[in-house]
N, CA, C and O atoms as a Maestro MAE file, in Angstrom:
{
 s_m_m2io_version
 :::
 2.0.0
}

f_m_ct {
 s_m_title
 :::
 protein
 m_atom[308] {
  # First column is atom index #
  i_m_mmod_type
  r_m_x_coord
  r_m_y_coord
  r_m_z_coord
  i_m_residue_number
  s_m_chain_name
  s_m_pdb_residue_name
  s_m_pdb_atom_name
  i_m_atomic_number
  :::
  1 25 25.475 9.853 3.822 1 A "UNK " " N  " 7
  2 3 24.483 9.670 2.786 1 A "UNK " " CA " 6
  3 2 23.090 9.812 3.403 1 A "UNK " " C  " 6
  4 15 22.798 9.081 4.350 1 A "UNK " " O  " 8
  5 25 22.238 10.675 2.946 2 A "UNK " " N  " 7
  6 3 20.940 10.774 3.285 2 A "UNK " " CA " 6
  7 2 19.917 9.918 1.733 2 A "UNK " " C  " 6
  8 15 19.916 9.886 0.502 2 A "UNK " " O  " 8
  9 25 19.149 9.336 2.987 3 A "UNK " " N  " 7
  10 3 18.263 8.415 2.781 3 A "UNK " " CA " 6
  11 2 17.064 8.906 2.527 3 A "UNK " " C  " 6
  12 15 16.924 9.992 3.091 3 A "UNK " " O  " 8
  13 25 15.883 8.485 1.757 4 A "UNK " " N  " 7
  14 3 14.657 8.998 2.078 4 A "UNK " " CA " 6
  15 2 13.582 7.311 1.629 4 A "UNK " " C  " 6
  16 15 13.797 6.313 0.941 4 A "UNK " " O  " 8
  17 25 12.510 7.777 2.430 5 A "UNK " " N  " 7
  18 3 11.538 6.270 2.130 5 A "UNK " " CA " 6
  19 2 10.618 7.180 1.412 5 A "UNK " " C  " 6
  20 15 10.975 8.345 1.586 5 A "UNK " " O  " 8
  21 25 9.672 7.086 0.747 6 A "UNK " " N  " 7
  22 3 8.269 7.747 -0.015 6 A "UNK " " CA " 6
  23 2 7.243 6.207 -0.334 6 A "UNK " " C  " 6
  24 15 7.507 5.144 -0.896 6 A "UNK " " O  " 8
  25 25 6.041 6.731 0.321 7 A "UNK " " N  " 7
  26 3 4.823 5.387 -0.791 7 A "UNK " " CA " 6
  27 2 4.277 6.522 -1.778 7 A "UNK " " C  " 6
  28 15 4.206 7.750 -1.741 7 A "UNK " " O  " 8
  29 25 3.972 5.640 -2.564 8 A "UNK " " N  " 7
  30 3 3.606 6.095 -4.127 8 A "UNK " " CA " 6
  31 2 2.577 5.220 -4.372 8 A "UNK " " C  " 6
  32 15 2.830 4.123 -4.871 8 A "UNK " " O  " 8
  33 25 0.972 5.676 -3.977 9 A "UNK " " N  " 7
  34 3 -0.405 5.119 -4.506 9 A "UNK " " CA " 6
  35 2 -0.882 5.334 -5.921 9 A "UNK " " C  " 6
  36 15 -1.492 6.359 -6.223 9 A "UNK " " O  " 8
  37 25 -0.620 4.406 -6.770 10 A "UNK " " N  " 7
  38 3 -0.813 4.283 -8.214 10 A "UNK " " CA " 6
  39 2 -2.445 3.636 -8.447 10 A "UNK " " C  " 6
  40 15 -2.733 2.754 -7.638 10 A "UNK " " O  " 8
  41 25 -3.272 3.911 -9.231 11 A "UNK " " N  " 7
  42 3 -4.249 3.525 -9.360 11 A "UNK " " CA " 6
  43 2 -4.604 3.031 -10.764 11 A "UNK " " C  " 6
  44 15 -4.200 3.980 -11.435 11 A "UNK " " O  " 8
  45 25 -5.089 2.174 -11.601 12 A "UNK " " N  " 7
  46 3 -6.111 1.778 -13.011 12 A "UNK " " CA " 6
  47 2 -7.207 2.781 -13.496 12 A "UNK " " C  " 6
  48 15 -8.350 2.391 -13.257 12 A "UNK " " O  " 8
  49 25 -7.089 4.204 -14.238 13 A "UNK " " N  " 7
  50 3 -8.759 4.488 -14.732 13 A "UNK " " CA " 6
  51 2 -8.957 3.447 -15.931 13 A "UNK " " C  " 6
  52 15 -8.103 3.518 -16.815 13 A "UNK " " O  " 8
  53 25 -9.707 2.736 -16.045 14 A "UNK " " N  " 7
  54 3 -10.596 2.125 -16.471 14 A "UNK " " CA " 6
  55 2 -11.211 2.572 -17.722 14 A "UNK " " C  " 6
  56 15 -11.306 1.847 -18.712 14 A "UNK " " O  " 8
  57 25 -11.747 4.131 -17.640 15 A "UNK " " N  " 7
  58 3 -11.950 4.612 -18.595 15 A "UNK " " CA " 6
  59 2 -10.931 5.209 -19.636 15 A "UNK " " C  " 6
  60 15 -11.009 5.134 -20.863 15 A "UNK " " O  " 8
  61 25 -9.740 5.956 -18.708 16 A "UNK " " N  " 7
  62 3 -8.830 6.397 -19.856 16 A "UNK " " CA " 6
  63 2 -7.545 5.439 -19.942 16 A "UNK " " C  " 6
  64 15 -6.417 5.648 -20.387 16 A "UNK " " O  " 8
  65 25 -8.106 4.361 -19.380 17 A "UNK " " N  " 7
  66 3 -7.064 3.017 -19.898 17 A "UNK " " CA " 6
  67 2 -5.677 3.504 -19.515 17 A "UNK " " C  " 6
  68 15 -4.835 3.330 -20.395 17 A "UNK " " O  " 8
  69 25 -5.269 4.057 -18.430 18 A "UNK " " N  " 7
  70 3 -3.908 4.464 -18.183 18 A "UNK " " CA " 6
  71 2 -3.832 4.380 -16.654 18 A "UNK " " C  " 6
  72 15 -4.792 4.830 -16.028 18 A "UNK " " O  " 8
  73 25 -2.729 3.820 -15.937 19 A "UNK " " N  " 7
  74 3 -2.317 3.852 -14.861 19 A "UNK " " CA " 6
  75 2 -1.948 5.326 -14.440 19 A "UNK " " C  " 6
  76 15 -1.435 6.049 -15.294 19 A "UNK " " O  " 8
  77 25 -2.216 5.887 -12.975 20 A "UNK " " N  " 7
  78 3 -1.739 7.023 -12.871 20 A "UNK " " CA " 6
  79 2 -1.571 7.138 -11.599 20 A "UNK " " C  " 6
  80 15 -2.179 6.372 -10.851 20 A "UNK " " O  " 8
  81 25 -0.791 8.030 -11.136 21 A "UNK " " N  " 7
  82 3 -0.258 8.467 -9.317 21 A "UNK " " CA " 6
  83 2 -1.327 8.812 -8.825 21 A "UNK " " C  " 6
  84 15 -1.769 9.873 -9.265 21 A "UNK " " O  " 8
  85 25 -1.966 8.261 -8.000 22 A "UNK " " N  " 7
  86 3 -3.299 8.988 -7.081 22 A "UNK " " CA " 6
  87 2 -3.243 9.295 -5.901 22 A "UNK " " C  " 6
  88 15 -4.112 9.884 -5.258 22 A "UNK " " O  " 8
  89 25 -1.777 8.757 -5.379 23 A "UNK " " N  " 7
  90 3 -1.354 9.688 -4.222 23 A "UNK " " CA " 6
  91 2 0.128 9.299 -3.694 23 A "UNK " " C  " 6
  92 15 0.470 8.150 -3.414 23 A "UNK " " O  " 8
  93 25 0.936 10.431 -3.606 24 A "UNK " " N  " 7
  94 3 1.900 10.436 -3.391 24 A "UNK " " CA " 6
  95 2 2.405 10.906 -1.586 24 A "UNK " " C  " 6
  96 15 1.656 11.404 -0.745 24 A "UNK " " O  " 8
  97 25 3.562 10.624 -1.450 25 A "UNK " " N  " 7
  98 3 4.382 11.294 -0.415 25 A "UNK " " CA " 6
  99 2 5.168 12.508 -0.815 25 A "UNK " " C  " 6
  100 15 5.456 13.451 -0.078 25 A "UNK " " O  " 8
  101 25 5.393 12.401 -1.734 26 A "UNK " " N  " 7
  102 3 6.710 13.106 -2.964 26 A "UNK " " CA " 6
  103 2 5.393 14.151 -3.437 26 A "UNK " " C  " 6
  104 15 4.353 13.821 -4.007 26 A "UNK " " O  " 8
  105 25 5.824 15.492 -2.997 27 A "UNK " " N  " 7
  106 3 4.938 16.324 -3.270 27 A "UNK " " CA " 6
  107 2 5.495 17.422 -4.762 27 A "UNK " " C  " 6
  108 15 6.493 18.121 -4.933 27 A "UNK " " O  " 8
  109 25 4.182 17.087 -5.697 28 A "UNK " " N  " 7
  110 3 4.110 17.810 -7.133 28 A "UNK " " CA " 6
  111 2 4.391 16.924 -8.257 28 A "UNK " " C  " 6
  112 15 4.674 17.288 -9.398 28 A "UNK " " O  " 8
  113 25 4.247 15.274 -7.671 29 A "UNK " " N  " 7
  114 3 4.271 13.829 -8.203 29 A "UNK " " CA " 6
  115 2 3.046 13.731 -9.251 29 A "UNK " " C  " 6
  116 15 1.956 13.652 -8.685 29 A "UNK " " O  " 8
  117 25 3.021 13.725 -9.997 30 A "UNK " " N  " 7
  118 3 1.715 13.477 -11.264 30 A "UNK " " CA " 6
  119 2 2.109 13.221 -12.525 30 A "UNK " " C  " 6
  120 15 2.697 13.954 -13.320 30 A "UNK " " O  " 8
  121 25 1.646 11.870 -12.660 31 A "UNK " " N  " 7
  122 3 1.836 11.354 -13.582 31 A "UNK " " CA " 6
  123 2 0.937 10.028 -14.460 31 A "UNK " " C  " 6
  124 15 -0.050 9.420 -14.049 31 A "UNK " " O  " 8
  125 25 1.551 9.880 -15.571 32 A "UNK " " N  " 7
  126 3 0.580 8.619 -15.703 32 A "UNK " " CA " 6
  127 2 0.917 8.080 -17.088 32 A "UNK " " C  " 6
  128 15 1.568 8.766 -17.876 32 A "UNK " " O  " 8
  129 25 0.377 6.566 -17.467 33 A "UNK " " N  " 7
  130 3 1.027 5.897 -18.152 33 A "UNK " " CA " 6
  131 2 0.186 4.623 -18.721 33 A "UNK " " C  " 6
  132 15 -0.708 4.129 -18.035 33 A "UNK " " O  " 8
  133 25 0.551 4.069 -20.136 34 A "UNK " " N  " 7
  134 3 -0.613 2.801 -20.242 34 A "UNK " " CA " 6
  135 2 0.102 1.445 -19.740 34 A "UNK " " C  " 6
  136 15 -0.577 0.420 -19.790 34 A "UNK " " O  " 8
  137 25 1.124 1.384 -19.369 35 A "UNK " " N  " 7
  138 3 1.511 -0.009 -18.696 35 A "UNK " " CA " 6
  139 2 1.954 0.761 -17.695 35 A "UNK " " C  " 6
  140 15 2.369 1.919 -17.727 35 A "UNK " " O  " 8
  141 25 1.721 -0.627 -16.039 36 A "UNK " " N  " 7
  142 3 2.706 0.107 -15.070 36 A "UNK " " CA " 6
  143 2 3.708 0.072 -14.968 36 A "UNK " " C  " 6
  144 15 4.325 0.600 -14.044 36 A "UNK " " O  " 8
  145 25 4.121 -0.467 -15.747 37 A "UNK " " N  " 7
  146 3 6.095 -1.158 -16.022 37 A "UNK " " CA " 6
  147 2 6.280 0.521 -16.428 37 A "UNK " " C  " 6
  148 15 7.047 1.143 -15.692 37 A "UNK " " O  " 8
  149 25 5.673 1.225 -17.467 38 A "UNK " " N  " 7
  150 3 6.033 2.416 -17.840 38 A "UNK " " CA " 6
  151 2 5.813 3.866 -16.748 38 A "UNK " " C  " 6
  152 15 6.369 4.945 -16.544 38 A "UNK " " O  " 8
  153 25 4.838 3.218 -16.329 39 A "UNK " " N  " 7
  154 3 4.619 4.501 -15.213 39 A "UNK " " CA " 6
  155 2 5.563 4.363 -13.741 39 A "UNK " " C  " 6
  156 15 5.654 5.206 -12.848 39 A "UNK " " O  " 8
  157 25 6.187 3.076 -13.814 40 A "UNK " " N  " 7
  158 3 6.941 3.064 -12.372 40 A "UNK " " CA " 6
  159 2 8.252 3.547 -12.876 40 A "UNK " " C  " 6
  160 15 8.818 4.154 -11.967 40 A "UNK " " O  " 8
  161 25 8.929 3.521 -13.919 41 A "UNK " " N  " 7
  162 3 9.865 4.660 -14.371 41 A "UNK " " CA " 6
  163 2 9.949 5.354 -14.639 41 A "UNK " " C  " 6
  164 15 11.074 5.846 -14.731 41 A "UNK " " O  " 8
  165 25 8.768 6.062 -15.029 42 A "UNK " " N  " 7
  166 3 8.361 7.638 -14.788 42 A "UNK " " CA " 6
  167 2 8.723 8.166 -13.624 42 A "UNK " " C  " 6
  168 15 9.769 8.798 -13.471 42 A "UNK " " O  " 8
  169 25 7.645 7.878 -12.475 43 A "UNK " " N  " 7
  170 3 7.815 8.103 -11.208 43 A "UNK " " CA " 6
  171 2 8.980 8.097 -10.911 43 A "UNK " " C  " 6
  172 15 9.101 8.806 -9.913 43 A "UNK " " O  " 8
  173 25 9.937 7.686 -11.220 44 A "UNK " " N  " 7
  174 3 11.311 7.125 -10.662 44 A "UNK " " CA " 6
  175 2 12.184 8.225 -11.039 44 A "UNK " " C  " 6
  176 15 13.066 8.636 -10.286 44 A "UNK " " O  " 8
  177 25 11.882 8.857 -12.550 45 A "UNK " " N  " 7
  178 3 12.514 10.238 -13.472 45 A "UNK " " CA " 6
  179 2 12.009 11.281 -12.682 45 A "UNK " " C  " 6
  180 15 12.754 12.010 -12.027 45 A "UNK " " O  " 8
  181 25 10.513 11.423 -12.708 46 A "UNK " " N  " 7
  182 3 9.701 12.658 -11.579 46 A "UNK " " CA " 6
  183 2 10.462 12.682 -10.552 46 A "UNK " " C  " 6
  184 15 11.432 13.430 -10.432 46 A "UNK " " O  " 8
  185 25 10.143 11.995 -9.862 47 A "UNK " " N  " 7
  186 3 10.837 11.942 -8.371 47 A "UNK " " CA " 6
  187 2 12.031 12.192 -8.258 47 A "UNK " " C  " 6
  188 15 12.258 12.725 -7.171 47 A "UNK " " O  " 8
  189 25 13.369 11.988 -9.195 48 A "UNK " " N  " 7
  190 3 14.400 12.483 -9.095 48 A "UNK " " CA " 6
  191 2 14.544 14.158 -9.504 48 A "UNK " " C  " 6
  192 15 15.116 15.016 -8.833 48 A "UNK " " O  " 8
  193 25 14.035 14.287 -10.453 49 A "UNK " " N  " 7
  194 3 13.740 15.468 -10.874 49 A "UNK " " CA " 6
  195 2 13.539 16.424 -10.099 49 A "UNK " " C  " 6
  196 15 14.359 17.325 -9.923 49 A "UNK " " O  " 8
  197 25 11.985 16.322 -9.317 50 A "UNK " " N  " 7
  198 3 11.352 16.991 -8.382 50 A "UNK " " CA " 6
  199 2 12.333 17.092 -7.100 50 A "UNK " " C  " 6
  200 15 12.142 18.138 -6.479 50 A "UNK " " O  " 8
  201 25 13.176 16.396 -6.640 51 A "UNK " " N  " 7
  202 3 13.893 16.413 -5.094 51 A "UNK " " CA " 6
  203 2 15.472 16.585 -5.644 51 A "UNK " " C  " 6
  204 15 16.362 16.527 -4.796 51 A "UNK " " O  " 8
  205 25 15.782 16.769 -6.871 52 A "UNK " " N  " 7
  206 3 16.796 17.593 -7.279 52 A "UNK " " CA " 6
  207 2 17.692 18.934 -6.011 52 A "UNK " " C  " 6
  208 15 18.561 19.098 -5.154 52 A "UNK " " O  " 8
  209 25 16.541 19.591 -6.860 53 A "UNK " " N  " 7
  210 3 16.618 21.053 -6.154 53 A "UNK " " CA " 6
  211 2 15.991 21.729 -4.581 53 A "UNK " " C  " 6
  212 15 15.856 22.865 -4.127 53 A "UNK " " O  " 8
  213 25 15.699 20.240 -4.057 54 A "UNK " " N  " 7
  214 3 15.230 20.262 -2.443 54 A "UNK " " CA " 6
  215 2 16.772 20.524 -1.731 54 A "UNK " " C  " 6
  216 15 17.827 19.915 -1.911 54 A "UNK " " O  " 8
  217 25 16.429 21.766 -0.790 55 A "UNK " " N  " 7
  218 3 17.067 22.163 0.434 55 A "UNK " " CA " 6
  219 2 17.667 20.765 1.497 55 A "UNK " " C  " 6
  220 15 18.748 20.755 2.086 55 A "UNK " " O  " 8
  221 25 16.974 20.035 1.508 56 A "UNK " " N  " 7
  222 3 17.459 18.505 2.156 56 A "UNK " " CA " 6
  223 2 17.229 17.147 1.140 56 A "UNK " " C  " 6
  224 15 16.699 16.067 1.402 56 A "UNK " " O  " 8
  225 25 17.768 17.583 0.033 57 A "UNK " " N  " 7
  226 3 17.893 16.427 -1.079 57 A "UNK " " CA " 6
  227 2 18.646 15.184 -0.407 57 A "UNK " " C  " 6
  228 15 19.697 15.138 0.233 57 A "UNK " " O  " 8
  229 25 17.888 14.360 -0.718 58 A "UNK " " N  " 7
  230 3 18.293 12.610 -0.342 58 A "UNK " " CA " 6
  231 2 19.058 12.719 -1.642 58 A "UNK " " C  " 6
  232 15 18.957 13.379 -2.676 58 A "UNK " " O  " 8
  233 25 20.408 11.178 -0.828 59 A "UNK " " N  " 7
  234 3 20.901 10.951 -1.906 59 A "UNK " " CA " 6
  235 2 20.362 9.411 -2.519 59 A "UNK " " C  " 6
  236 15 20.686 8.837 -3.559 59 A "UNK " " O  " 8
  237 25 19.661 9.109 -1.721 60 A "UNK " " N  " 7
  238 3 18.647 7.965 -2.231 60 A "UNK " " CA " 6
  239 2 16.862 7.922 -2.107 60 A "UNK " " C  " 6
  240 15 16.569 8.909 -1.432 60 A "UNK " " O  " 8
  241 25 16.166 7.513 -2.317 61 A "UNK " " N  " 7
  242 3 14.837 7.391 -2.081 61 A "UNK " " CA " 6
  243 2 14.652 6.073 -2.598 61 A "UNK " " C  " 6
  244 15 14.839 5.523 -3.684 61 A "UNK " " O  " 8
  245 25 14.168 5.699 -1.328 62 A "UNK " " N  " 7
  246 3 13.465 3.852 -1.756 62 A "UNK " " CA " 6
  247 2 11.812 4.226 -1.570 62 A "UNK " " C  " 6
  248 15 11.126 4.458 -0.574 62 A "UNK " " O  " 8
  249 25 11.522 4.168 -3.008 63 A "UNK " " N  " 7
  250 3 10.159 4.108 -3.054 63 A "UNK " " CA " 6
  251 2 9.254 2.833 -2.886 63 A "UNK " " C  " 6
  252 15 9.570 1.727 -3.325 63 A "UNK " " O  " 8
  253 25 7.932 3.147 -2.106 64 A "UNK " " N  " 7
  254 3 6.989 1.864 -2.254 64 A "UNK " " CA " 6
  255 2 5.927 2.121 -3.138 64 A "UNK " " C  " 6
  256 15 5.063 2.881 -2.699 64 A "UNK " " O  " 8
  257 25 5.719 1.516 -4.692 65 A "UNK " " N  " 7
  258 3 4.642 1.702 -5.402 65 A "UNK " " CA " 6
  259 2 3.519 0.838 -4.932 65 A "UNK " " C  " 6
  260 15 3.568 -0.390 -5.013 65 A "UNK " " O  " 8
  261 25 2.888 1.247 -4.626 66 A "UNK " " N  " 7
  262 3 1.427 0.214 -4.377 66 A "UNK " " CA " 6
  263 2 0.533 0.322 -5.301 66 A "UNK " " C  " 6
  264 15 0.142 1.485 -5.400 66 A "UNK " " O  " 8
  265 25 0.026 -0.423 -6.045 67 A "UNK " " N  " 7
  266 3 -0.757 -0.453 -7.166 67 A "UNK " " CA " 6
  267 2 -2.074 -1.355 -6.751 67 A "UNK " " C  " 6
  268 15 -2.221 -2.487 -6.290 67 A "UNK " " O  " 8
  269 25 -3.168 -0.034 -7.238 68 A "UNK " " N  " 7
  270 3 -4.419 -0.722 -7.017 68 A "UNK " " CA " 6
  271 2 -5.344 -1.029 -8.482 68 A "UNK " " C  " 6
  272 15 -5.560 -0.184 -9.351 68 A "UNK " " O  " 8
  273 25 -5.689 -2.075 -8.494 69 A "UNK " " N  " 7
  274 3 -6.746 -2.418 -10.073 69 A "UNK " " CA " 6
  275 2 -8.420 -3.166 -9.317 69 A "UNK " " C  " 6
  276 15 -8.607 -3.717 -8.232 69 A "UNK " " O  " 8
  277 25 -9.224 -2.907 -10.272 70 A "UNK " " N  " 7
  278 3 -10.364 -3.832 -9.955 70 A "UNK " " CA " 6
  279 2 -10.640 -4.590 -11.171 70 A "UNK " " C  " 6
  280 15 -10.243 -4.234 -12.281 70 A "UNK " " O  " 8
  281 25 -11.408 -5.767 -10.920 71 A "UNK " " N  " 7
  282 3 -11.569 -6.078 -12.389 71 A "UNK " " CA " 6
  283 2 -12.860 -6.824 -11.850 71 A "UNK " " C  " 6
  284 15 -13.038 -6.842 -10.632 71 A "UNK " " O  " 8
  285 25 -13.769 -7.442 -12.695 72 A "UNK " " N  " 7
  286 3 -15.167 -7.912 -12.652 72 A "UNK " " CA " 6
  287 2 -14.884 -9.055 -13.673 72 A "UNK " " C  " 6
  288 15 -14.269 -8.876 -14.724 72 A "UNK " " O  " 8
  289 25 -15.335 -10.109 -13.305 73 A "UNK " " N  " 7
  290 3 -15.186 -11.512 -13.389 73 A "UNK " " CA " 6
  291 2 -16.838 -12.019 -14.198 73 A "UNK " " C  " 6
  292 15 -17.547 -12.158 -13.201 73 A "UNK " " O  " 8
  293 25 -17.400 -12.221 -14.970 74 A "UNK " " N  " 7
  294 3 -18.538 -12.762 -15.338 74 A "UNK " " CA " 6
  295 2 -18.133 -14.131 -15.334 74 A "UNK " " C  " 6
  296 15 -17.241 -14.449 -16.121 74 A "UNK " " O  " 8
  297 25 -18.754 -15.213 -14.400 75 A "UNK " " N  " 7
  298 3 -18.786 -16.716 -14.065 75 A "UNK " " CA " 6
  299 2 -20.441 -17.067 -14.884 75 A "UNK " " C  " 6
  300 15 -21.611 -16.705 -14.758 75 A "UNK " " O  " 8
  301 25 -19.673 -17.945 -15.703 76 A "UNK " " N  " 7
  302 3 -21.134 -19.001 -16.763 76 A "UNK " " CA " 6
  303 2 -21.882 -19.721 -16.222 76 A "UNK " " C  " 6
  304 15 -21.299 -20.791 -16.042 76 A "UNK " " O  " 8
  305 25 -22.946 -19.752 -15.819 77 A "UNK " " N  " 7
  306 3 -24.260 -20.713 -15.030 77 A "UNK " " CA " 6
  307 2 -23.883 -22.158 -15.967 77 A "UNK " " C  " 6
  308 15 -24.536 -23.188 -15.803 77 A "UNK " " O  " 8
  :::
 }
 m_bond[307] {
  # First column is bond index #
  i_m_from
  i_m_to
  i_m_order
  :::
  1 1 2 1
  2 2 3 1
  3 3 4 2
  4 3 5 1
  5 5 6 1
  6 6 7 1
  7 7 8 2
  8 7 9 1
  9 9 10 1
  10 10 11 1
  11 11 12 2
  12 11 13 1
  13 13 14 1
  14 14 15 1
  15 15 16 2
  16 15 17 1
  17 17 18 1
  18 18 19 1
  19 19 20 2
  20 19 21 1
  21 21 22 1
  22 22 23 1
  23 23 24 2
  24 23 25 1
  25 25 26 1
  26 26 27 1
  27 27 28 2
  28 27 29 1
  29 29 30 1
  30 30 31 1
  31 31 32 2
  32 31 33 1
  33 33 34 1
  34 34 35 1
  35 35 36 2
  36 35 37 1
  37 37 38 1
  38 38 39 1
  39 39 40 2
  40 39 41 1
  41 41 42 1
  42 42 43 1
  43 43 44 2
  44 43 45 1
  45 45 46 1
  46 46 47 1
  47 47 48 2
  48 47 49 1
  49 49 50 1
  50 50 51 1
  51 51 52 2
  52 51 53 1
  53 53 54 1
  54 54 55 1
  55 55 56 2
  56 55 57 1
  57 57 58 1
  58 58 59 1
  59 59 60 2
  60 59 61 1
  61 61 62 1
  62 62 63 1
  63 63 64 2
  64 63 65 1
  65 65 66 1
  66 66 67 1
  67 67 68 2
  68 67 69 1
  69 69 70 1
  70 70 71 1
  71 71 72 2
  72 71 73 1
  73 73 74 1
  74 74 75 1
  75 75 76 2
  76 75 77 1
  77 77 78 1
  78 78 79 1
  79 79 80 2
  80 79 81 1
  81 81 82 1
  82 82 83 1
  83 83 84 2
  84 83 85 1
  85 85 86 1
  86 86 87 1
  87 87 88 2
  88 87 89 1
  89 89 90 1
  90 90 91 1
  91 91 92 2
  92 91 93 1
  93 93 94 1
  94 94 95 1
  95 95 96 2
  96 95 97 1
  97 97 98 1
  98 98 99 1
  99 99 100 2
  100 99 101 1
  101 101 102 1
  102 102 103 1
  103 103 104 2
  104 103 105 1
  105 105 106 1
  106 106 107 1
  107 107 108 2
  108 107 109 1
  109 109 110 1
  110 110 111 1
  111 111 112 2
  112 111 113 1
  113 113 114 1
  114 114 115 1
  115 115 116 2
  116 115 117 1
  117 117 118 1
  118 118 119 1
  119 119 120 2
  120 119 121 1
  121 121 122 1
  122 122 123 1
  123 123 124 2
  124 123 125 1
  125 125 126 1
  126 126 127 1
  127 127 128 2
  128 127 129 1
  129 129 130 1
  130 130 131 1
  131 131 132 2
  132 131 133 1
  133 133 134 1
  134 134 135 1
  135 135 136 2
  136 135 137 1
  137 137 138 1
  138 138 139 1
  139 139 140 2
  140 139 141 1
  141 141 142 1
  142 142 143 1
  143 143 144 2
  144 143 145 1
  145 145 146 1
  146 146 147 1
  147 147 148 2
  148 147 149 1
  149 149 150 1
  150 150 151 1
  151 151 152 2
  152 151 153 1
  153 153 154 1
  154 154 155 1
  155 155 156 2
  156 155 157 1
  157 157 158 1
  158 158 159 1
  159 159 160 2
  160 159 161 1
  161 161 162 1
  162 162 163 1
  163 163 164 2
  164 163 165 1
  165 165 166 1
  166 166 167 1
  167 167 168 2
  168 167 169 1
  169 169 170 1
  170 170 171 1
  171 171 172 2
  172 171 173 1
  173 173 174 1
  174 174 175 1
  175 175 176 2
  176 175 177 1
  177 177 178 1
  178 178 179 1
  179 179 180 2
  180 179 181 1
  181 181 182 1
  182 182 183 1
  183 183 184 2
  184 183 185 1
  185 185 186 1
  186 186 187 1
  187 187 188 2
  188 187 189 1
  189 189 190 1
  190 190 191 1
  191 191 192 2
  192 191 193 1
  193 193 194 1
  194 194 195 1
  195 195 196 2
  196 195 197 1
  197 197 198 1
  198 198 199 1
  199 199 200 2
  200 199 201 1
  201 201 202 1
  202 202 203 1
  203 203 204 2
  204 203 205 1
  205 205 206 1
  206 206 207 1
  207 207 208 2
  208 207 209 1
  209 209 210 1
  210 210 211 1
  211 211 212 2
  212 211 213 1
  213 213 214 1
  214 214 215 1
  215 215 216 2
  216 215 217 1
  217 217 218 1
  218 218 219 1
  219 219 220 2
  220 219 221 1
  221 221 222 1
  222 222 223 1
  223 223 224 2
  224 223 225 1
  225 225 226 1
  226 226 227 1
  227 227 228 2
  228 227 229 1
  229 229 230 1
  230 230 231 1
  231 231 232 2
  232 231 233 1
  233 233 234 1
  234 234 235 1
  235 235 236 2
  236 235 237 1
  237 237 238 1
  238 238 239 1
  239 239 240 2
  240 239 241 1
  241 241 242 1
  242 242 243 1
  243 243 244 2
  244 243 245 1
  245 245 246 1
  246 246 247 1
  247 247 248 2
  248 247 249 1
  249 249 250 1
  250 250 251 1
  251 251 252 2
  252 251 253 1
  253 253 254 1
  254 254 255 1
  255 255 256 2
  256 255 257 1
  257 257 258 1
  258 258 259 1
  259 259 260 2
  260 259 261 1
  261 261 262 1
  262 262 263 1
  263 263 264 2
  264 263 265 1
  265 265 266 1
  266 266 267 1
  267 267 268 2
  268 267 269 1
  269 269 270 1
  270 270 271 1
  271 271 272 2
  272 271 273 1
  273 273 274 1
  274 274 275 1
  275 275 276 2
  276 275 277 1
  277 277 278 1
  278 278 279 1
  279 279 280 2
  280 279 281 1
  281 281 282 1
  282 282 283 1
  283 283 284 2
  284 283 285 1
  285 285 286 1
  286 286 287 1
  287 287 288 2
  288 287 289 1
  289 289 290 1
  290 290 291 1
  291 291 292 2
  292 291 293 1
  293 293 294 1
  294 294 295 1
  295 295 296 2
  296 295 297 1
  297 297 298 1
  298 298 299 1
  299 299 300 2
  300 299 301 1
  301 301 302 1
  302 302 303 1
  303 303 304 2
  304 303 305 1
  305 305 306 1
  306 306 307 1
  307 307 308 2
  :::
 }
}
């Protein structure tokens, strides 16, 4: 059984209110989503999809999603 590891850098736009892949290991990975519950099973469909038809197809991939958000806090005097 071949194995594969991949990180998967997910990011918050802010403006278009949707989580999305901003950088992958898993190359031709793009995607995106308004919850990350929804976009980490995306990725999960992509990614199988995409390494389908790879010459050294894993028969597993343990992905690491890392998810980055900012948020701004207004504290009351």
């Amino acid at each position: 059984m071949m194995r594969r590891h991949a990180v998967v850098r997910v990011a918050w736009d802010d403006e278009a209110k949707v989580w999305y892949v901003e950088d992958s290991d898993i190359q031709g990975l793009a995607t995106e989503a308004d919850t990350l519950e929804a976009l980490r099973e995306r990725i999960k469909i992509i990614t199988a999809d995409l390494l389908s038809d790879a010459p050294d197809r894993p028969d597993d991939v343990e992905l690491d999603i890392i998810a980055y958000a900012h948020d701004r806090v207004h504290v009351e005097a």
